[in-house]
PLY file of the C-alpha trace (Angstrom):
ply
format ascii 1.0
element vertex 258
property float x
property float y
property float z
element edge 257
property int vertex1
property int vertex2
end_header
-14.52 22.68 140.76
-12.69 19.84 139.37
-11.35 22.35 136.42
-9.87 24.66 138.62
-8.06 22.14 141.18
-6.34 21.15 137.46
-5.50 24.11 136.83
-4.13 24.76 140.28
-2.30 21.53 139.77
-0.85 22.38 136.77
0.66 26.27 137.76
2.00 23.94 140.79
3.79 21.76 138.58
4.71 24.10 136.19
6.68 25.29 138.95
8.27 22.03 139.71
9.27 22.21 136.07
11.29 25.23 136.28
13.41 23.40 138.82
13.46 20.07 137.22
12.59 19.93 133.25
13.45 16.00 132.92
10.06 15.77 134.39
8.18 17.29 131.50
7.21 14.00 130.11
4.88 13.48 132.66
1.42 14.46 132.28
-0.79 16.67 134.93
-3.56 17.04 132.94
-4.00 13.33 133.40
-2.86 13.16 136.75
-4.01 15.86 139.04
-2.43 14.08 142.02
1.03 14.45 140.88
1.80 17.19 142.29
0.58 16.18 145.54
2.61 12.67 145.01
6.00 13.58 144.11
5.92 15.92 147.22
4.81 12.73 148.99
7.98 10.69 147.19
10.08 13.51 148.23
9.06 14.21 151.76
9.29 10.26 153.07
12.68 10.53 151.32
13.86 13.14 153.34
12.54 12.07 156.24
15.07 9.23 155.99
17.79 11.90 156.24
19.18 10.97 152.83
22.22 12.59 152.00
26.15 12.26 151.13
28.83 12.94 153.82
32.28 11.94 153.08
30.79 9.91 150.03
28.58 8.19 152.03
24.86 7.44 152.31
23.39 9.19 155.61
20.53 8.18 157.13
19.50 10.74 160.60
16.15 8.80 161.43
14.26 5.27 161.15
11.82 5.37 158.36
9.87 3.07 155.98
12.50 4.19 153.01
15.36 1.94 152.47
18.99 3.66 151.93
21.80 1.43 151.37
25.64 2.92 150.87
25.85 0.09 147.37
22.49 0.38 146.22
21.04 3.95 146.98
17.21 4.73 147.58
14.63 1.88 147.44
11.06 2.84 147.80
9.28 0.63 149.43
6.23 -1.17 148.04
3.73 0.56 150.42
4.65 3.89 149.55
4.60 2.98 146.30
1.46 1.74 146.49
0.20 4.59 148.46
1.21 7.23 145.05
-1.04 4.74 143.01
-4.24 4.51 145.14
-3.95 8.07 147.24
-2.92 10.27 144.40
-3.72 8.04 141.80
-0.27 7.79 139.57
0.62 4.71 137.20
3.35 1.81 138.08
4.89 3.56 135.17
4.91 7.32 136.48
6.28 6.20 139.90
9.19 4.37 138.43
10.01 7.27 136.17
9.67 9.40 139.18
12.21 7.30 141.24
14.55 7.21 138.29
14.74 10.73 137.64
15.50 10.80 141.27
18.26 8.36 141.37
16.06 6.01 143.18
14.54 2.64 143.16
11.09 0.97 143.73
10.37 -2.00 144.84
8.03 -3.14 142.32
7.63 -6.73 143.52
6.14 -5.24 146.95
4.08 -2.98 145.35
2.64 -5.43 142.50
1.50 -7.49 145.98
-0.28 -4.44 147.74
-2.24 -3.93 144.24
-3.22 -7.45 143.74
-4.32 -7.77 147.04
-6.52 -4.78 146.87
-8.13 -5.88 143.76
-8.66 -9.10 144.58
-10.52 -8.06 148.00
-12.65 -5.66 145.59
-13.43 -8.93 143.10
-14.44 -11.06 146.39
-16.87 -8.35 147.66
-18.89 -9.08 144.32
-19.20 -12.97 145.04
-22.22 -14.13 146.06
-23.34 -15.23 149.15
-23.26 -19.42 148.25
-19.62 -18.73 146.45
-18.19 -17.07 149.34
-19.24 -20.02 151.48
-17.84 -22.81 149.05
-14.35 -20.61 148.92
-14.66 -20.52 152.83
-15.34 -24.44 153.12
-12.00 -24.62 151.21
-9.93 -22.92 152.80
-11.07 -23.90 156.39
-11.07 -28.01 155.03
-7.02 -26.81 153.26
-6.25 -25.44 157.14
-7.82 -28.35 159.15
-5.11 -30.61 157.11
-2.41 -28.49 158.11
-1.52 -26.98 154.84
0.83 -23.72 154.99
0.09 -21.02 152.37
1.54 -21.65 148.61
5.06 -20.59 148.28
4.84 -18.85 145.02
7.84 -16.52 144.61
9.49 -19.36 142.41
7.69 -16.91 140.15
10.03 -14.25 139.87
12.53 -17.17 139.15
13.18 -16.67 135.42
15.58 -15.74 132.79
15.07 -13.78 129.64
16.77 -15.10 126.39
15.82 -13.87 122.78
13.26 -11.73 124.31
11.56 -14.68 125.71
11.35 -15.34 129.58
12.17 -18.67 130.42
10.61 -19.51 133.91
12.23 -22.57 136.28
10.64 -25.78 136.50
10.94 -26.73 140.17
9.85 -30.16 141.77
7.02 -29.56 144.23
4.59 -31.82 146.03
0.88 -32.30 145.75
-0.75 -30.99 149.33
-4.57 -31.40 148.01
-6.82 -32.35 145.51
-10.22 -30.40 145.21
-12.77 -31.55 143.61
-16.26 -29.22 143.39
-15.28 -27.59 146.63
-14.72 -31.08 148.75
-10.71 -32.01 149.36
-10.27 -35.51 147.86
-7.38 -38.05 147.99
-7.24 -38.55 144.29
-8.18 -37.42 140.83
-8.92 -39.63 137.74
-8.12 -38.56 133.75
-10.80 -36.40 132.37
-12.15 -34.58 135.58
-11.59 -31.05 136.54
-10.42 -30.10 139.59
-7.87 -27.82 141.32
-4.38 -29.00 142.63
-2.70 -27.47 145.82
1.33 -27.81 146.14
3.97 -26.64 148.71
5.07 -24.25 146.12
4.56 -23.19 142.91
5.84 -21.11 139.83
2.87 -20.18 138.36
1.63 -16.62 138.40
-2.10 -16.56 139.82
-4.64 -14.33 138.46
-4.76 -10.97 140.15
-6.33 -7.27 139.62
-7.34 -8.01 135.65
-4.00 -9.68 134.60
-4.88 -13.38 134.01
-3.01 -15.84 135.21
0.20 -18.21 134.00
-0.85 -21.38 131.84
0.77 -25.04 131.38
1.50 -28.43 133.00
2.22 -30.13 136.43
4.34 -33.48 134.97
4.50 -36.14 137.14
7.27 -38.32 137.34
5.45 -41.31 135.17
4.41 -38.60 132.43
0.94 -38.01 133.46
-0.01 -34.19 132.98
-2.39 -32.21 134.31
-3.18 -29.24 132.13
-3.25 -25.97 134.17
-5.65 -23.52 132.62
-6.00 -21.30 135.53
-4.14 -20.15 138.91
-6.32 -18.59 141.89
-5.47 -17.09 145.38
-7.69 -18.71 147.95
-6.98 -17.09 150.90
-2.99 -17.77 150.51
-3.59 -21.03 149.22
-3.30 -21.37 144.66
-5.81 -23.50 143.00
-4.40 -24.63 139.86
-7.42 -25.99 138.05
-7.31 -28.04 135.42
-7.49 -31.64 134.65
-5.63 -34.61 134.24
-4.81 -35.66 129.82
-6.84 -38.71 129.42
-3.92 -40.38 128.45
-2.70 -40.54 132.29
-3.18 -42.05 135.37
-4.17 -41.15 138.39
-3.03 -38.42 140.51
-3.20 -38.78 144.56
-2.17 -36.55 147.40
1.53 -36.56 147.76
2.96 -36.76 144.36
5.67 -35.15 143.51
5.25 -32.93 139.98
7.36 -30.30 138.26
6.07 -27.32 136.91
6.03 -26.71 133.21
4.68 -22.98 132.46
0 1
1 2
2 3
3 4
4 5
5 6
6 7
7 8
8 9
9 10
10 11
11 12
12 13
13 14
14 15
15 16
16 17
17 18
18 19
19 20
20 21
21 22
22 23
23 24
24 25
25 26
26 27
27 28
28 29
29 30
30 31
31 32
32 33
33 34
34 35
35 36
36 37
37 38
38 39
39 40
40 41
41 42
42 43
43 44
44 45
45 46
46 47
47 48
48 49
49 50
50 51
51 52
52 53
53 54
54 55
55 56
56 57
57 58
58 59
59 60
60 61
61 62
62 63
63 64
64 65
65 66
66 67
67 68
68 69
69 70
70 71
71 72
72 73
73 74
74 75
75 76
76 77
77 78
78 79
79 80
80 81
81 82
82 83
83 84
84 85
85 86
86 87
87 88
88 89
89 90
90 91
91 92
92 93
93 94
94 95
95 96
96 97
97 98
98 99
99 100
100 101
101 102
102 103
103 104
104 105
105 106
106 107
107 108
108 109
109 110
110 111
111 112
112 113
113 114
114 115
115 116
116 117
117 118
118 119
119 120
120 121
121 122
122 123
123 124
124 125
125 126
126 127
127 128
128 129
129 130
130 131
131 132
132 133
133 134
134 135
135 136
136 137
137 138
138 139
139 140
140 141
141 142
142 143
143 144
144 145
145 146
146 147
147 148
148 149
149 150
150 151
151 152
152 153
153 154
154 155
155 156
156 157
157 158
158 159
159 160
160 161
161 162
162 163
163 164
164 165
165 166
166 167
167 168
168 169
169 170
170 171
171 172
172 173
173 174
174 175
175 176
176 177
177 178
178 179
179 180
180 181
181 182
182 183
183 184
184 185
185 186
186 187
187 188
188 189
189 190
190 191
191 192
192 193
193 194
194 195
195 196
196 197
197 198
198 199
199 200
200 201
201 202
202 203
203 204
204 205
205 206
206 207
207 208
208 209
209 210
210 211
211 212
212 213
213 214
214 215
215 216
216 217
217 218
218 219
219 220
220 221
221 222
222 223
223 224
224 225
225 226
226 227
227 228
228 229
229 230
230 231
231 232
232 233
233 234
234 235
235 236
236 237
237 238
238 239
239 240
240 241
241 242
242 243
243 244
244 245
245 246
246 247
247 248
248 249
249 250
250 251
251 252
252 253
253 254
254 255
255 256
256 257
């Protein structure tokens, strides 16, 4: 059965192909849903009424896709995310899809959706007793007020010499967590996991591990960030403080070093 809906797929797209050869570089063998997908690309597109009058962008009806009259199509995150899981295409295969389209996706939005999703998959294999520690956390990081991380001082960045150079904001220590428990302060040598306000740090998400470095307070002291975790909206750098330094406490103001 599963040979002959590829097949099916691929006189379908064959099809496609006679209209629109740029596409040949994609693949149906190894992605049976294509077909199905770009119709799906295409369809919320034209449900947005996209079209040129007088040299402008046209839009006849409200709809999830985003047409501006500077910046053309954007495709939003969920739909974007909906091609990946539903009909099973690549990041890469819907952005060449979009381009050869004219359009644009927004990747940031969809890179969201898909960690999400994998990170609710890698909590339903926690056990029972590390489910209830992560829980503890976050309900002790709540009951002190704390709003979610502000992390999208991680798209902040410039590239120079094929390196990407990330910013190094100032942001504040919220908490201090030490084996689960919320603490006021953290000595040299210990590990634990910092909270701030905001962070540039990429957190580990859906296999890709996450960023690495240093929270510098203003004395010097470091704290050496060898991981980045989403707890329920709140990111646990963990870590520990160079024994060289002194003592960290709730409040501080660091800057971020990736």
């Amino acid at each position: 059965m599963l040979r002959s809906l590829r097949l099916g797929a691929a006189v379908k797209w064959q099809e496609i192909l006679n209209e629109k050869p740029e596409l040949r570089n994609l693949d149906i063998v190894e992605m049976p849903g294509l077909v199905a997908g770009y119709h799906e690309l295409l369809s919320n597109v034209a449900s947005a009424g996209v079209g040129l009058e007088d040299g402008r962008t046209k839009k006849k009806q409200k709809t999830d896709v985003q047409v501006s009259e500077t910046t053309g199509v954007m495709i939003p995150g969920e739909l974007a995310f909906k091609l990946y899981d539903t009909y099973g295409l690549e990041e890469t295969v819907i952005q060449e899809l979009a381009r050869l389209e004219g359009f644009r996706v927004d990747v940031n939005g969809f890179r969201h959706l898909l960690n999400t999703a994998k990170v609710h998959t890698k909590e339903s294999f926690r056990s029972d007793a590390e489910n209830e520690q992560l829980q503890g956390t976050i309900d002790q990081l709540a009951q002190l007020g704390l709003n979610f991380t502000e992390d999208t001082l991680k798209y902040s960045y410039v590239k120079e010499n094929d390196r990407y150079i990330f910013s190094s904001p100032e942001c504040e220590v919220k908490a201090i967590i030490v084996e689960g428990k919320v603490v006021s302060k953290i000595l040299p040598g210990i590990s634990c996991s910092i909270v701030l306000d905001r962070t540039s740090f990429y957190h580990k998400a859906g296999g890709q591990s996450s960023d690495t470095g240093r929270l510098v307070m203003k004395d010097g002291t470091q704290f050496c960030v060898a991981d980045v975790t989403n707890v329920g909206g709140y990111l646990l750098h963990h870590g520990y403080v160079r024994n060289e330094g002194n003592v960290i406490y709730m409040g501080q103001c660091i800057v971020n070093q990736i």
